[in-house]
N, C-alpha and C positions, 0 to 999 in steps of 0.2 A: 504493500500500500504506500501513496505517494504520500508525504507529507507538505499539507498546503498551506498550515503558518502554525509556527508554535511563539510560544512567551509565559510569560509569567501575570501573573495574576496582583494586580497593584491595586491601590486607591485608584489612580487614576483611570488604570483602565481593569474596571470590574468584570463580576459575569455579567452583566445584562450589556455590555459592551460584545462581550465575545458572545452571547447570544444572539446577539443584532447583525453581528458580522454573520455568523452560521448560516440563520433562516433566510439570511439575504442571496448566500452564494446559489447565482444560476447557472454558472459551468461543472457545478460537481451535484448528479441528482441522488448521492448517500454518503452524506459525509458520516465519519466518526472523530465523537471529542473524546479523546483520550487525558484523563486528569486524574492529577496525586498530592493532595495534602499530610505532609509529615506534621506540619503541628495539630490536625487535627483526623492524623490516622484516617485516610481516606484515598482510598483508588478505585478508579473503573472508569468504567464507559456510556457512552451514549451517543446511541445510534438516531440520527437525522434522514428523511425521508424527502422526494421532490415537493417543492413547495412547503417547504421548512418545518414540516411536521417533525414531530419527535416521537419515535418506532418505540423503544424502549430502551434499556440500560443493564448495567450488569455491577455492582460491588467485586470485585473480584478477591479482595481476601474473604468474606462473609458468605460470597455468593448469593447476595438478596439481587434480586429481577423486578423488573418491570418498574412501575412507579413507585413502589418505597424506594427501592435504588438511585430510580432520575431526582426524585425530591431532596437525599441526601444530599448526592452531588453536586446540583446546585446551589446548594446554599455552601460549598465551600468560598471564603473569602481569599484566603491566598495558597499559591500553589503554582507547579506545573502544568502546563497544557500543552497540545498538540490537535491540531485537526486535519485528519488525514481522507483521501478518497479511496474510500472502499475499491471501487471500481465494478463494482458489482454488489448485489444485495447482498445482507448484514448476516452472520450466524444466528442459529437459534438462541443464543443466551444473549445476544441484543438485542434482537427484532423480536418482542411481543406483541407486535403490528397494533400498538393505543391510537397511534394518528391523534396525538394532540397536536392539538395547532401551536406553534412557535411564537406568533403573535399576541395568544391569551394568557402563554405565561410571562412575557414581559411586560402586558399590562399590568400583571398585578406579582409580576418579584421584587420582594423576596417574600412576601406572602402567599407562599402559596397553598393549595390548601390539602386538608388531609385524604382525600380520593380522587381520582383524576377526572371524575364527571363533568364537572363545572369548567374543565377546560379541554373536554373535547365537542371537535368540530360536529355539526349537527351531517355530514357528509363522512363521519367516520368510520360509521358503520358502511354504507355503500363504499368507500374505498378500501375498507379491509374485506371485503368481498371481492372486487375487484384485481386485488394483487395475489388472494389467494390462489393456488394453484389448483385448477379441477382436477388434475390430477397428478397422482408425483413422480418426479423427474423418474427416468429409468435410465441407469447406466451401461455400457456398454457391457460390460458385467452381466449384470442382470437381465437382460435382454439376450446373452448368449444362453445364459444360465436357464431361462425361461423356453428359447429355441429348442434346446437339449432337451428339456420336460418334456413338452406338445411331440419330439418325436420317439420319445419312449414309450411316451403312451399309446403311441400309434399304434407301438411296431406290437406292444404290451398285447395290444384288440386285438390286433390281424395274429395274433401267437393263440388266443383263448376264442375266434372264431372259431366254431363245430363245423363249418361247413367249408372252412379252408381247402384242406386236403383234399374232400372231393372234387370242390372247384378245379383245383390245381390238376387232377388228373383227368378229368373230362378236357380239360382244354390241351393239357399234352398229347393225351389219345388223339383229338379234333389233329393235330399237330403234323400227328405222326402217318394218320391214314391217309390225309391229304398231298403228305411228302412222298409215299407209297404210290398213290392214286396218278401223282406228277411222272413219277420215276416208271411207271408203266405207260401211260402214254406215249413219253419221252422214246422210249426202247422199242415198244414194237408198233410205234405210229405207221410206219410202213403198210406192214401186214393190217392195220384197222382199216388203213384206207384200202388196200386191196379188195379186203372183206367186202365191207360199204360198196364200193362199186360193184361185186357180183351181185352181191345182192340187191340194187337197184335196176339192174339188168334185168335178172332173172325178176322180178317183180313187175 
């Protein structure tokens, strides 16, 4: 992942600074902010979605998710940062797909409040439908792995068909009387035709 600006967390330039900058960027559609406060024992993430929504987060020494995690994090005051482009959609322990809007939590940070209703977007739910996937990815793996199945099973039927066998030999017999039937013609076609003509003769 690229990293597309990091710094330090001051007075001067707070989180609702480096928030403003985040929901703003429209060259990168999944950023992650990655931040660590040692005076206040705090690290993780949070993952950014197009049009500056906020996906979910991760505490990563705790391992607390979702918005108890993004609420923490934001309220750290000073610290490290980095915001980097994913380049592609976020892991499952960032992406809890909340789709709050970026905009209602800097209306009202660093109040923010204790469930994330109130700041999510009335379009959250149709976009978290939207993104989810009908259905999931299948790897090339799995998709060998699945080829392999469907032809075991094939072969699995056509081995417990009762009627195989007979099949198989009626149509060899069909095979063989017909190669017979060829191979006589073939040899004494002569002599048929000979025949054929007395006997249209004489008739």
């Amino acid at each position: 992942m690229d990293i597309i600006i990091e710094g330090i967390l001051t007075k001067e330039e707070g989180m609702s600074d480096l928030l403003e900058t985040i929901i703003h960027l429209k060259t990168v559609p999944n950023a992650l902010l990655r931040i660590s406060s040692k005076e206040e024992h705090l690290k993780g993430r949070i993952g950014f979605g197009p049009g500056g929504y906020v996906l979910g987060g991760c505490i990563d020494d705790t391992g607390e998710l979702g918005y108890t995690a993004i609420k923490k994090l934001l309220s750290i005051r000073s610290g490290n940062y980095a915001v980097l482009d994913t380049g592609r959609d976020h892991p499952p322990e960032i992406n809890q797909t909340l789709w709050i809007k970026g905009e209602k939590i800097l209306e009202i940070w660093p109040n923010l409040p204790e469930t994330p209703e109130p700041l999510l977007d009335v379009n959250s739910n149709l976009l978290s439908a939207l993104q989810s996937p009908i259905s999931p990815k299948i790897t090339t793996s799995d998709r060998e792995q699945s080829i392999s199945r469907v032809r075991f099973t094939a072969i699995e039927v056509e081995k417990k068909n009762p009627h195989r066998k007979r099949n198989l030999s009626i149509l060899l017999s069909t095979i063989v009387i017909m190669l017979l039937v060829l191979l006589v013609v073939v040899i004494f076609s002569d002599k048929i035709i000979t025949s054929f003509q007395k006997f249209w003769l004489n008739w």
